[in-house]
Every structure is written in structure tokens, then in C-alpha cells.
OpenMM code with the backbone's topology and positions (N, CA, C; nanometers):
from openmm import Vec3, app, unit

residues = "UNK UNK UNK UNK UNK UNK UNK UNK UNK UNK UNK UNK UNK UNK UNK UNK UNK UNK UNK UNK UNK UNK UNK UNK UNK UNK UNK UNK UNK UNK UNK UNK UNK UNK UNK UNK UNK UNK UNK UNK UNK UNK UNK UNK UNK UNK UNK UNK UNK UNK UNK UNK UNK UNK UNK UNK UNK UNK UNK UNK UNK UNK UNK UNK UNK UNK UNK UNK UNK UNK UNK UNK UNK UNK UNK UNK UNK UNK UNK UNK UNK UNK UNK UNK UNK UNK UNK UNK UNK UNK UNK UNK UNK UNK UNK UNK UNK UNK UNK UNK UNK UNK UNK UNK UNK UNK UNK UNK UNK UNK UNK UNK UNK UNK UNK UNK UNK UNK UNK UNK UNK UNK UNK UNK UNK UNK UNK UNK UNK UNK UNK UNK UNK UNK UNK UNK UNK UNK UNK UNK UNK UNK UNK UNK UNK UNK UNK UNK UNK UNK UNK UNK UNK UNK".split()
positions = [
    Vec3(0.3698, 3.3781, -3.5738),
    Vec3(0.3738, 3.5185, -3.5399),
    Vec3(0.2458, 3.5580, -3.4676),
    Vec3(0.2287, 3.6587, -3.3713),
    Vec3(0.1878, 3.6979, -3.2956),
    Vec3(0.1165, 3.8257, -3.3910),
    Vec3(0.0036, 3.8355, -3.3167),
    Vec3(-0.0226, 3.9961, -3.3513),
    Vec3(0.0777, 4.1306, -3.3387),
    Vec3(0.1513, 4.1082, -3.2225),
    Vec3(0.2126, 4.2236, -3.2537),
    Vec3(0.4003, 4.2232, -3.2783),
    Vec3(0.3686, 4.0963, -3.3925),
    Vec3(0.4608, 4.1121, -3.4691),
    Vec3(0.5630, 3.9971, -3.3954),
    Vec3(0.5937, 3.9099, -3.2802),
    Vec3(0.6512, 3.8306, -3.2049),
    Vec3(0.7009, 3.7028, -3.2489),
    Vec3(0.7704, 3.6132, -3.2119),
    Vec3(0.7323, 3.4931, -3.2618),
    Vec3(0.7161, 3.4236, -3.1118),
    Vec3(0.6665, 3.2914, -3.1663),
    Vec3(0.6113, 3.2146, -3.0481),
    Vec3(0.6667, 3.0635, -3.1004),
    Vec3(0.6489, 2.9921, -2.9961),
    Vec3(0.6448, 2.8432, -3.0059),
    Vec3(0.5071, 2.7863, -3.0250),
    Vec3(0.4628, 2.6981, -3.1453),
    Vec3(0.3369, 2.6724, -3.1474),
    Vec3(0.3551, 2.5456, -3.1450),
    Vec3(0.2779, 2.4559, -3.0196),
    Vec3(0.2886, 2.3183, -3.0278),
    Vec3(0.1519, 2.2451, -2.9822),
    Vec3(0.1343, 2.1128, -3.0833),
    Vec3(0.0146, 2.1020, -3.0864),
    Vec3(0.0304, 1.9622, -3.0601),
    Vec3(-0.0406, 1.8550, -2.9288),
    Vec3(-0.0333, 1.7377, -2.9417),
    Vec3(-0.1143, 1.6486, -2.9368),
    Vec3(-0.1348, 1.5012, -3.0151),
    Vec3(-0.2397, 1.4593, -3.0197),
    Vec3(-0.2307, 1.3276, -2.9489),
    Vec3(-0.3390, 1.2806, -2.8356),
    Vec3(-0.3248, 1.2139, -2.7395),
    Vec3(-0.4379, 1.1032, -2.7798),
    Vec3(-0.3526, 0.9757, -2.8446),
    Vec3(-0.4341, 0.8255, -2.8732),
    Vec3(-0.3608, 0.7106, -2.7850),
    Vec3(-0.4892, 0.6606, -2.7781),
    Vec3(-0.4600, 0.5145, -2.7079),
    Vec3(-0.4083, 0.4304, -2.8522),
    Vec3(-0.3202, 0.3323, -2.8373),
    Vec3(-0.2372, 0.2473, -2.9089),
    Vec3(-0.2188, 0.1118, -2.8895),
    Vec3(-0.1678, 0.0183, -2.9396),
    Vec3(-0.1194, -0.0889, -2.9124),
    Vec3(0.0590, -0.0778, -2.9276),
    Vec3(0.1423, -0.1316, -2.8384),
    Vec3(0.3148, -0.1986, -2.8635),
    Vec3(0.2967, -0.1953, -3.0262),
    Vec3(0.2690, -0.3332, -3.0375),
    Vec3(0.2848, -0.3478, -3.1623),
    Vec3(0.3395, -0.2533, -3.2809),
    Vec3(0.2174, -0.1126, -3.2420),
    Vec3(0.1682, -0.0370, -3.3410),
    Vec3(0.2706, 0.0581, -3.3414),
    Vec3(0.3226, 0.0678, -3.2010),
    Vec3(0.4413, 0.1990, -3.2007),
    Vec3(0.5522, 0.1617, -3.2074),
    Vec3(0.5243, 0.0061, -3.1833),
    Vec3(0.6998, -0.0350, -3.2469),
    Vec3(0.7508, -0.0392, -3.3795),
    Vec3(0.5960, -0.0366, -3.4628),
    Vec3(0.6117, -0.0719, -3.6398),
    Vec3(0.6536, 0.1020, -3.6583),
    Vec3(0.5871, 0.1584, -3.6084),
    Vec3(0.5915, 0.3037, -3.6478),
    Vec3(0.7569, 0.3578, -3.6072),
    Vec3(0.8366, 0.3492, -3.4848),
    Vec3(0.9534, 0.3870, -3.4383),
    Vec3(1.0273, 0.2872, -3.6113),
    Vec3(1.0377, 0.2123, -3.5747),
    Vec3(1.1484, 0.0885, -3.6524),
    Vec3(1.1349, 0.1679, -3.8076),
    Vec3(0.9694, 0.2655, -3.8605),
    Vec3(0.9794, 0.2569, -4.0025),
    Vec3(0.9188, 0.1455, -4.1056),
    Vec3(0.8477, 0.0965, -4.0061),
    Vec3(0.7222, -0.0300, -4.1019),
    Vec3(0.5999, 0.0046, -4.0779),
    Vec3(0.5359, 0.1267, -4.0264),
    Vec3(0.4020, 0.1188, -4.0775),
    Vec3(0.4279, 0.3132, -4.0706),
    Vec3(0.3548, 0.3751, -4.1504),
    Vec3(0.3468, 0.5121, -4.1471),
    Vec3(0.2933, 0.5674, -4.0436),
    Vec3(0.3465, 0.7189, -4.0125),
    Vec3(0.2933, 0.8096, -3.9334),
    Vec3(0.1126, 0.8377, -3.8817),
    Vec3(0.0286, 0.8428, -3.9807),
    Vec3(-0.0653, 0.8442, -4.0240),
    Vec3(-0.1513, 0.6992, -3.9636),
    Vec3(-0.0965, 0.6137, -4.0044),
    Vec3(-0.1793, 0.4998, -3.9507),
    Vec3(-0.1753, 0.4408, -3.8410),
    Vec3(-0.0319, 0.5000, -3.7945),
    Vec3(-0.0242, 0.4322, -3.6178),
    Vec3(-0.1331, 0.5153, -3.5288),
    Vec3(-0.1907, 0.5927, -3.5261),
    Vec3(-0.3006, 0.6218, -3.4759),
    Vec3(-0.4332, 0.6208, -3.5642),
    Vec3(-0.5083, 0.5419, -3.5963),
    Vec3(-0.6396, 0.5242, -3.6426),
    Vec3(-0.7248, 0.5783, -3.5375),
    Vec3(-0.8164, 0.6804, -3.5923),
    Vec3(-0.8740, 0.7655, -3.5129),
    Vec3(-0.9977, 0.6379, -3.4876),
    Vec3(-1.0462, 0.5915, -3.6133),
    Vec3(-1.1307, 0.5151, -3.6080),
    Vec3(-1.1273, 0.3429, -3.5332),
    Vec3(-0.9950, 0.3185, -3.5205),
    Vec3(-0.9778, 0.2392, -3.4288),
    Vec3(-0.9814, 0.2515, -3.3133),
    Vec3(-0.9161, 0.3212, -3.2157),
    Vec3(-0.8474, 0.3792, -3.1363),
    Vec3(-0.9513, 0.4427, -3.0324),
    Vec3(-1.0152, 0.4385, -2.9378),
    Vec3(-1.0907, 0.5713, -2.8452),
    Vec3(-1.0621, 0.6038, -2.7580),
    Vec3(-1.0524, 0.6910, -2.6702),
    Vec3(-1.1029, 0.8710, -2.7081),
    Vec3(-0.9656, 0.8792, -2.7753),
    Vec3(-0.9195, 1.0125, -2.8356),
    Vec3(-0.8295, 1.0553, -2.8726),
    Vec3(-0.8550, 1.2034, -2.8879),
    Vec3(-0.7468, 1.2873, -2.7835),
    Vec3(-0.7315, 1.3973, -2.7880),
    Vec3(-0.6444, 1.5030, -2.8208),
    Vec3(-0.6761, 1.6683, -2.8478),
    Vec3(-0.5742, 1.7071, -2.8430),
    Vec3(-0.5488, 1.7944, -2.7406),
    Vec3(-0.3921, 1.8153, -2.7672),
    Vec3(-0.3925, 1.9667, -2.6277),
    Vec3(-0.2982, 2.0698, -2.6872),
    Vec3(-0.3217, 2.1829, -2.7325),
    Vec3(-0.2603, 2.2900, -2.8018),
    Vec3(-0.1500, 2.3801, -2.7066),
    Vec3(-0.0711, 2.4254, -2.7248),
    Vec3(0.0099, 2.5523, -2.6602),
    Vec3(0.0807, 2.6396, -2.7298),
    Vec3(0.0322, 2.7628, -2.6792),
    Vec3(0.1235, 2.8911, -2.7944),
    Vec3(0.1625, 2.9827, -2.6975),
    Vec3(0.2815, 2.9582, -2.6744),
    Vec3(0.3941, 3.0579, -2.6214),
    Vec3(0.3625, 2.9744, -2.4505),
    Vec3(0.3391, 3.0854, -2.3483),
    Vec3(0.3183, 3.0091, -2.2033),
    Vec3(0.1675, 2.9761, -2.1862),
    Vec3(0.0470, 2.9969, -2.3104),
    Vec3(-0.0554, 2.9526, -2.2681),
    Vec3(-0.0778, 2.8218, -2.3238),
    Vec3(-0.1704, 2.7444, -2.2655),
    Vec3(-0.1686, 2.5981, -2.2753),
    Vec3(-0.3413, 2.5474, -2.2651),
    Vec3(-0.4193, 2.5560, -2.3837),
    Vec3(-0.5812, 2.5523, -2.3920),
    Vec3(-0.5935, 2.3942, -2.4119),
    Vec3(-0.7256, 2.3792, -2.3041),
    Vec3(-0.7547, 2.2457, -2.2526),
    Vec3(-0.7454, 2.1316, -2.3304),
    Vec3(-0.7313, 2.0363, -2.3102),
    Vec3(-0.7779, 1.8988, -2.4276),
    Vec3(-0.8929, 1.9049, -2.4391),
    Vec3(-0.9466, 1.8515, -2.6195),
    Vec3(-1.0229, 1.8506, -2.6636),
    Vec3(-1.0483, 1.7598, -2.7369),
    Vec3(-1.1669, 1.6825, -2.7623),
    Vec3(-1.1962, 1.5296, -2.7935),
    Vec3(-1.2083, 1.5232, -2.9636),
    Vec3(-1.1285, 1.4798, -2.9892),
    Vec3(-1.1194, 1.4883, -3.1577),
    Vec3(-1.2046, 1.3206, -3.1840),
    Vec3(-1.3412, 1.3902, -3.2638),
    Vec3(-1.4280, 1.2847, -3.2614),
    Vec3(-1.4088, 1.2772, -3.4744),
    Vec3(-1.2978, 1.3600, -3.5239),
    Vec3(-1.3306, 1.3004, -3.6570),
    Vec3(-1.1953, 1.3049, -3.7106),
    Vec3(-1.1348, 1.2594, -3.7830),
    Vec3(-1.0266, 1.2640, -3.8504),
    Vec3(-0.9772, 1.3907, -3.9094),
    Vec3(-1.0834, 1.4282, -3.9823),
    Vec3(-1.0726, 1.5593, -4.0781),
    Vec3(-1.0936, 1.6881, -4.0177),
    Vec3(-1.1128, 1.6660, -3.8576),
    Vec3(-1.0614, 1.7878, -3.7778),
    Vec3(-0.8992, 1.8054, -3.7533),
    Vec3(-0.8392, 1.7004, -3.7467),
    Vec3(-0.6595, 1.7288, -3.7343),
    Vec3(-0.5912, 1.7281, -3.8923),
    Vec3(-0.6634, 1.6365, -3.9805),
    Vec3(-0.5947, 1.6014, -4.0868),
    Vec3(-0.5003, 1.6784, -4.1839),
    Vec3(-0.5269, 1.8316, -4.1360),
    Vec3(-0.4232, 1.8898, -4.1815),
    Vec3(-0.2930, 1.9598, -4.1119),
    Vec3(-0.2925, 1.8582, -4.0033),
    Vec3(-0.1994, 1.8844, -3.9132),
    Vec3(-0.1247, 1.7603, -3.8963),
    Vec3(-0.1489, 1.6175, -3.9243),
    Vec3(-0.0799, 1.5318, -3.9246),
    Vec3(0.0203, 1.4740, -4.0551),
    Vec3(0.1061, 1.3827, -4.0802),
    Vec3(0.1591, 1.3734, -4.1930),
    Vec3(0.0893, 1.3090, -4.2742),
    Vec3(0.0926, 1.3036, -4.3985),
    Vec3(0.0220, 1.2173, -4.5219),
    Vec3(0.0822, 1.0671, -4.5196),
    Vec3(-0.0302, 1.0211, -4.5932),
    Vec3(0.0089, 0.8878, -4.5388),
    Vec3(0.1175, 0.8691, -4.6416),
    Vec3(0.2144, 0.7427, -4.6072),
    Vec3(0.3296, 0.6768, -4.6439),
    Vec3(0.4733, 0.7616, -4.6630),
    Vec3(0.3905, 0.8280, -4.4842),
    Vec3(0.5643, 0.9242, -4.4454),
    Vec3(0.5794, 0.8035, -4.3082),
    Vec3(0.7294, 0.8035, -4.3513),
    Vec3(0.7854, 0.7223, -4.2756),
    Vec3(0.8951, 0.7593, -4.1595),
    Vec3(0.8809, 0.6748, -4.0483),
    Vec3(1.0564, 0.7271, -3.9484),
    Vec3(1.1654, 0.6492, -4.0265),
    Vec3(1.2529, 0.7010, -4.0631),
    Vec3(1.3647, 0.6423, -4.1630),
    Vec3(1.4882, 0.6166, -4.1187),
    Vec3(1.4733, 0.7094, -3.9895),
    Vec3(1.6086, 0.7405, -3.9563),
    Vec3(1.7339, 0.7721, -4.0185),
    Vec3(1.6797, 0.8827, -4.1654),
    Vec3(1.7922, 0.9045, -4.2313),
    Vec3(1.8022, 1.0815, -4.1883),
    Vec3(1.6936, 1.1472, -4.1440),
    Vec3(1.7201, 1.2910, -4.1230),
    Vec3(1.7653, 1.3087, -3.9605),
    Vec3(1.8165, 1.4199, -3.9773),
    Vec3(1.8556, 1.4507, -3.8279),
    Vec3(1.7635, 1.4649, -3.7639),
    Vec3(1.7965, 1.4193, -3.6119),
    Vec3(1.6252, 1.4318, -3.5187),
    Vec3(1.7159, 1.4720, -3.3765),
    Vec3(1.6506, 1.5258, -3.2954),
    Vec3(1.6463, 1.5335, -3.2332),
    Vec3(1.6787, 1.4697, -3.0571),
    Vec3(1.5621, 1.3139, -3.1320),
    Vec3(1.5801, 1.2294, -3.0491),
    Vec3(1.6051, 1.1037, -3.1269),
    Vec3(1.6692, 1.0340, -3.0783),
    Vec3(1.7513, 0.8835, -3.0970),
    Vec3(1.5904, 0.7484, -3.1400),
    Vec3(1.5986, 0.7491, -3.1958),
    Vec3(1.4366, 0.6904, -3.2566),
    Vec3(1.4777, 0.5572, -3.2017),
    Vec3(1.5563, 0.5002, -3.1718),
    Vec3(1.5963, 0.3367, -3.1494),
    Vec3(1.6461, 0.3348, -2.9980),
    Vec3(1.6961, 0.4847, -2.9553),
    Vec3(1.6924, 0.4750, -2.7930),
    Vec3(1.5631, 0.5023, -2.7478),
    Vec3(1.4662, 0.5805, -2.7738),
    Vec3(1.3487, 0.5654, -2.7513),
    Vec3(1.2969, 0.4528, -2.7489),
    Vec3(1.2522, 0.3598, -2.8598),
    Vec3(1.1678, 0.2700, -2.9127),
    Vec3(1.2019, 0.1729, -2.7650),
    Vec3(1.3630, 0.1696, -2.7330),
    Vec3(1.3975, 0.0466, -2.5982),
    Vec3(1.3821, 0.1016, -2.5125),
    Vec3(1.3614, 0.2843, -2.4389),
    Vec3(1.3217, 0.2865, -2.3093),
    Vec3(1.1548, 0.2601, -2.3163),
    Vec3(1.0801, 0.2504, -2.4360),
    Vec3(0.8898, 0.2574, -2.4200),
    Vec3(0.9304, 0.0771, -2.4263),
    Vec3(0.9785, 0.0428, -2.4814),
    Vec3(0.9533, -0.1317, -2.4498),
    Vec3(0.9799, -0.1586, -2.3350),
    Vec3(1.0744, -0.0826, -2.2586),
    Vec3(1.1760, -0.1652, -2.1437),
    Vec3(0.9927, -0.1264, -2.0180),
    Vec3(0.9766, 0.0403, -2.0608),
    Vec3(0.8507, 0.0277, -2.0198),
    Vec3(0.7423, 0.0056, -1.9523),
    Vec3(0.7149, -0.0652, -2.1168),
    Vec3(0.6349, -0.1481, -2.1223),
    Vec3(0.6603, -0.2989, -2.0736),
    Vec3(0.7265, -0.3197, -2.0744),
    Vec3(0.7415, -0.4949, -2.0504),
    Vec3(0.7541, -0.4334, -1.8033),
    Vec3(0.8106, -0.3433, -1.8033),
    Vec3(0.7545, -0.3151, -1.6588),
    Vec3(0.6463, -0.3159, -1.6289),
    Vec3(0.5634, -0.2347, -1.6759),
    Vec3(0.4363, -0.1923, -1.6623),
    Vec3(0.3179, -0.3484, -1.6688),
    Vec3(0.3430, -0.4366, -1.7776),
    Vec3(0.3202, -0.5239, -1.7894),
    Vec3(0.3209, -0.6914, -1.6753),
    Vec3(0.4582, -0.6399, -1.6430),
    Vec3(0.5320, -0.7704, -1.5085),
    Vec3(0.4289, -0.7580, -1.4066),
    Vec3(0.3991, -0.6349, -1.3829),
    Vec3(0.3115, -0.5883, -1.2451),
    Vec3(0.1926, -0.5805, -1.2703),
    Vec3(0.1185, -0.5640, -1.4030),
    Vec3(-0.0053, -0.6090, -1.4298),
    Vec3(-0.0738, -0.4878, -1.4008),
    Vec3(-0.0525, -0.3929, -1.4423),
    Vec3(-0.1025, -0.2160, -1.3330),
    Vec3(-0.2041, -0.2487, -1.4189),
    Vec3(-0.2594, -0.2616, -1.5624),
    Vec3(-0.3628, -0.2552, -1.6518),
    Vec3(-0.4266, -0.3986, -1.5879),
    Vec3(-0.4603, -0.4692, -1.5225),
    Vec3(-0.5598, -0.5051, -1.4579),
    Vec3(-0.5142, -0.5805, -1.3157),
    Vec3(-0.6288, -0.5247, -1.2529),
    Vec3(-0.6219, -0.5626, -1.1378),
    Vec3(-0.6570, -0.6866, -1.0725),
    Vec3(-0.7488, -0.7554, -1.1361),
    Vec3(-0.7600, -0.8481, -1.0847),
    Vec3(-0.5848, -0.9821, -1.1015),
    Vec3(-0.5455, -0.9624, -1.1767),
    Vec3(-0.4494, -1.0457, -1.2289),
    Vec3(-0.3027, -0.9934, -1.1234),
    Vec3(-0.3107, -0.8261, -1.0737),
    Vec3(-0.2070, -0.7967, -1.0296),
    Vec3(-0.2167, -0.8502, -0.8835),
    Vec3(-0.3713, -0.7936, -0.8115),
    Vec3(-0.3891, -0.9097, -0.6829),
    Vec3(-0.3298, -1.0560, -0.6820),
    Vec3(-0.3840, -1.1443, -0.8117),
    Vec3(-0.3378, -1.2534, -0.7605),
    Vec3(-0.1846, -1.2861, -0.7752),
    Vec3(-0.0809, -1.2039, -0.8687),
    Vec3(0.0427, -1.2153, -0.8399),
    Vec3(0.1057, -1.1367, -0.7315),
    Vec3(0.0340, -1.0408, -0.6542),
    Vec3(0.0763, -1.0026, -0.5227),
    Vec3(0.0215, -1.1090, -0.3685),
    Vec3(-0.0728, -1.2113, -0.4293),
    Vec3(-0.1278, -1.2990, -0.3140),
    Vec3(-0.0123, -1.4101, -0.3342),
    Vec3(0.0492, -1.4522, -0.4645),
    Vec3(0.1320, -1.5762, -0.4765),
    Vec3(0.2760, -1.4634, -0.3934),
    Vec3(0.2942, -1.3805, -0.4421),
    Vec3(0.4385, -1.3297, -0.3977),
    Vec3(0.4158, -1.3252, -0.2143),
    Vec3(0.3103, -1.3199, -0.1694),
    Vec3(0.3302, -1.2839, -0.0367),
    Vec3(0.2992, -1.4162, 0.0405),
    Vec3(0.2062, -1.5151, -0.0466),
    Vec3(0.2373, -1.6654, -0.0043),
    Vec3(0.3806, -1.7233, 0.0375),
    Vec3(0.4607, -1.6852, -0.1075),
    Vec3(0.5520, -1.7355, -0.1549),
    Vec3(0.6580, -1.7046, -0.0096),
    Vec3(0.7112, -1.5670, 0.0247),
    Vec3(0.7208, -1.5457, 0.0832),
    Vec3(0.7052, -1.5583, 0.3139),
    Vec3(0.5516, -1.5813, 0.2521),
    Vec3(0.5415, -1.6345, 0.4085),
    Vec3(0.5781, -1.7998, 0.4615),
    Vec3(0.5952, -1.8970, 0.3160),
    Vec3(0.6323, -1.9814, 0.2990),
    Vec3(0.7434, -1.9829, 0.3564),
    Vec3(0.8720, -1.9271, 0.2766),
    Vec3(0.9801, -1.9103, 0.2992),
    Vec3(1.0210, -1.9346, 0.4458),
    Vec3(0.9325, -1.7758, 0.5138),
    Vec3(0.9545, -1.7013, 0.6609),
    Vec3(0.8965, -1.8302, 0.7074),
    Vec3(0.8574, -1.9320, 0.7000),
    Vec3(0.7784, -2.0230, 0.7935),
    Vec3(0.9392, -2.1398, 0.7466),
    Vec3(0.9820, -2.1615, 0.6525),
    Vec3(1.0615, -2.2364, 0.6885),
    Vec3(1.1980, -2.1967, 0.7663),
    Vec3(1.2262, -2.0717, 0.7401),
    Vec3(1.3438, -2.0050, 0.8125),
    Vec3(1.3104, -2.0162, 0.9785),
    Vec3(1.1837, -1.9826, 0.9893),
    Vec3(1.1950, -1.9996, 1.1541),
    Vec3(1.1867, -2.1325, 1.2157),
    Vec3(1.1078, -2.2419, 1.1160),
    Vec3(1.1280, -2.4089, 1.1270),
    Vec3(1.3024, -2.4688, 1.1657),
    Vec3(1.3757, -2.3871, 1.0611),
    Vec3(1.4885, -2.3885, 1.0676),
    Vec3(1.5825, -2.3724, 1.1594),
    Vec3(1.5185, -2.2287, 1.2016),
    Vec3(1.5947, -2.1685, 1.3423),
    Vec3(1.5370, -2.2390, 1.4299),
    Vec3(1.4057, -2.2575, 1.4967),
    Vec3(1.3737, -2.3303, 1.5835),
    Vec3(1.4562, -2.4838, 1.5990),
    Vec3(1.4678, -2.5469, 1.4942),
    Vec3(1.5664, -2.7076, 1.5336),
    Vec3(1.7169, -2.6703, 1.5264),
    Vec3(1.7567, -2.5353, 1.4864),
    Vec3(1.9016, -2.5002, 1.5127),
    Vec3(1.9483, -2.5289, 1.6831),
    Vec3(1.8130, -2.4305, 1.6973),
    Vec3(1.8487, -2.4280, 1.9041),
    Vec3(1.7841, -2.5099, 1.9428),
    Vec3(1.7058, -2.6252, 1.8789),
    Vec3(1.6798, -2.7553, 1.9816),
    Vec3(1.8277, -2.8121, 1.9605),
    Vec3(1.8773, -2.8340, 1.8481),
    Vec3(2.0020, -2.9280, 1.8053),
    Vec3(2.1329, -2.8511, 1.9145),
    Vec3(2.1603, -2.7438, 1.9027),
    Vec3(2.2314, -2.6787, 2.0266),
    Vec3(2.1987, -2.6869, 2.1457),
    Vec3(2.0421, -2.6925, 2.1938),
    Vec3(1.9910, -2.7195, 2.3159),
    Vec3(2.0697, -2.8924, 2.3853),
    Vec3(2.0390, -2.9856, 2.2685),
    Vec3(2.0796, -3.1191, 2.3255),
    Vec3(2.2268, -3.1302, 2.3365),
    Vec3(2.3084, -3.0565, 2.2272),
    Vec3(2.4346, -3.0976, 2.2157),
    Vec3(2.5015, -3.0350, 2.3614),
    Vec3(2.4135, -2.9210, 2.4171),
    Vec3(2.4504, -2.8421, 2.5645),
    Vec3(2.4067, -2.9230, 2.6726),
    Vec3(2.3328, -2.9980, 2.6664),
    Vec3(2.2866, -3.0896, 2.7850),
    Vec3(2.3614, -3.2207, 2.7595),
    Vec3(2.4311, -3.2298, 2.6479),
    Vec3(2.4940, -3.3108, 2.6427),
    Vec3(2.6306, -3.3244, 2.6950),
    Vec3(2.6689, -3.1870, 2.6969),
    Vec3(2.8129, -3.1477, 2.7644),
    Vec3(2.8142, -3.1087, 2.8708),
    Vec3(2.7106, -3.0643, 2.9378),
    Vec3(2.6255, -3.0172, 3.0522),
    Vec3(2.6303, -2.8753, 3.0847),
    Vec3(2.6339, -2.8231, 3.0214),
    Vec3(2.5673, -2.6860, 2.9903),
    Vec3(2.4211, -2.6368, 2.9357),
    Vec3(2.3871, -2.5706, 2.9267),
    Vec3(2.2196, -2.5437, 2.9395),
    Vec3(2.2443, -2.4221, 2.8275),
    Vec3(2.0984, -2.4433, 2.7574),
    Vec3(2.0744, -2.3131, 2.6432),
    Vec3(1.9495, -2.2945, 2.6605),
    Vec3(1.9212, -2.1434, 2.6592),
    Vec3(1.7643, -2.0995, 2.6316),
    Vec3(1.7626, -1.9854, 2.5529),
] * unit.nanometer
topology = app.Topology()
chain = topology.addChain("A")
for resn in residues:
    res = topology.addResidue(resn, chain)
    for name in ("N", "CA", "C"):
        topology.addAtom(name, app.Element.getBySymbol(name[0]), res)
């Protein structure tokens, strides 16, 4: 509620770096709410608040016991026995499917994504070098078989 009496949407979100692993135990219901983000593991981790259409900046949550009464207690679990919203197991396969993209292409480091974009464009010019090897003895092999009948190719 609002001061002058309103209601609002109050939404509050908290923004940690993670591991797969960690959000797959957490979707599936094997590790709790609470521990898939370890503040103390985990760095930076922020939040970003919104009430109604205003939306106040992120802010660097440097201790636990600044959110802690906003997150769940530990050994609350996804169960998938209450109604939700969203499909906890269609989720969990579009962040893997993802992830395993995000991963193929190597966007999280670069040096590794260069060298699978230097083999793909090797790989490639390889190819284009035998296709035109190819074409080139197509029309010598047509060239002779035409001088052979006495007709001419260029």
C-alpha cells in the first residue's frame, strides 16, 4: 500500500553470479533456495527494486543480513508440488539448452572462441580450395575429351 491508500506491485530482485550446476540442483529440488546463491561465494551480487512504474538503481549487496529477510529460509525447496506460474522443468531445459549454446561458441572466453573461429574458417577455406581443385580438373577433363572430338572449351 501506498500512502494514499493504493496498491502497487512491489518487486524486488536479486542479481548473483552462479554456477549450472548450482541452478540445476536448485530448479530439480536438491539443493535449497537459500544456498543456490552464497553471497559469500559468489561476487558482486546485486539488487534492483521496483514499486509500481518506478524502478531504483542496483545496489551492491556486500552482506547477507542486508537481504536476509527477504529471501527464503533455508531448507525451502522447488518441489514442484504448488502451483507456479512457470513450468520449473520447462525452464530448467530452455537455461541448459542455453547454456550448452552459449558454451559451443565459447562467448565466456575469448581466447578459446578465436581459436575455434580460426579452425572453422581454415576448415572451410580447405574445403573452398578443394572445390575449386575440383572444378578446375572438371574443365581440364572436358577440355581434352573436346579436343578429342574436336571441339574446343574455354
Amino acid at each position: 500500500m501506498l500512502k494514499d491508500n493504493t496498491k502497487t506491485d512491489v518487486i524486488e530482485i536479486l542479481i548473483v553470479e552462479t554456477t549450472m550446476l548450482k541452478i540445476k540442483k536448485l530448479l530439480e529440488g536438491e539443493e535449497d533456495i537459500k544456498n543456490s546463491f552464497d553471497i559469500e561465494e559468489f561476487k558482486p551480487v546485486y539488487r534492483i527494486g521496483k514499486i509500481g512504474n518506478k524502478i531504483f538503481p542496483k545496489k551492491l549487496v556486500n552482506n547477507i543480513k542486508e537481504i536476509e529477510n527477504k529471501i527464503p529460509m533455508k531448507n525451502v525447496f522447488f518441489d514442484n508440488k504448488l502451483p507456479n506460474k512457470v513450468n520449473v522443468k520447462q525452464t530448467l531445459h530452455s537455461i541448459e539448452s542455453d547454456y550448452k549454446n552459449y558454451n559451443y561458441f565459447f562467448i565466456s572466453d575469448n581466447t578459446k572462441m578465436k581459436e575455434k573461429i580460426i579452425k572453422f574458417v581454415n576448415g572451410a577455406e580447405s574445403e573452398i580450395n578443394k572445390f575449386n581443385e575440383n572444378q578446375y580438373n572438371t574443365k581440364m577433363l572436358v577440355k581434352k575429351l573436346g579436343e578429342k572430338n574436336g571441339s574446343t572449351y574455354s
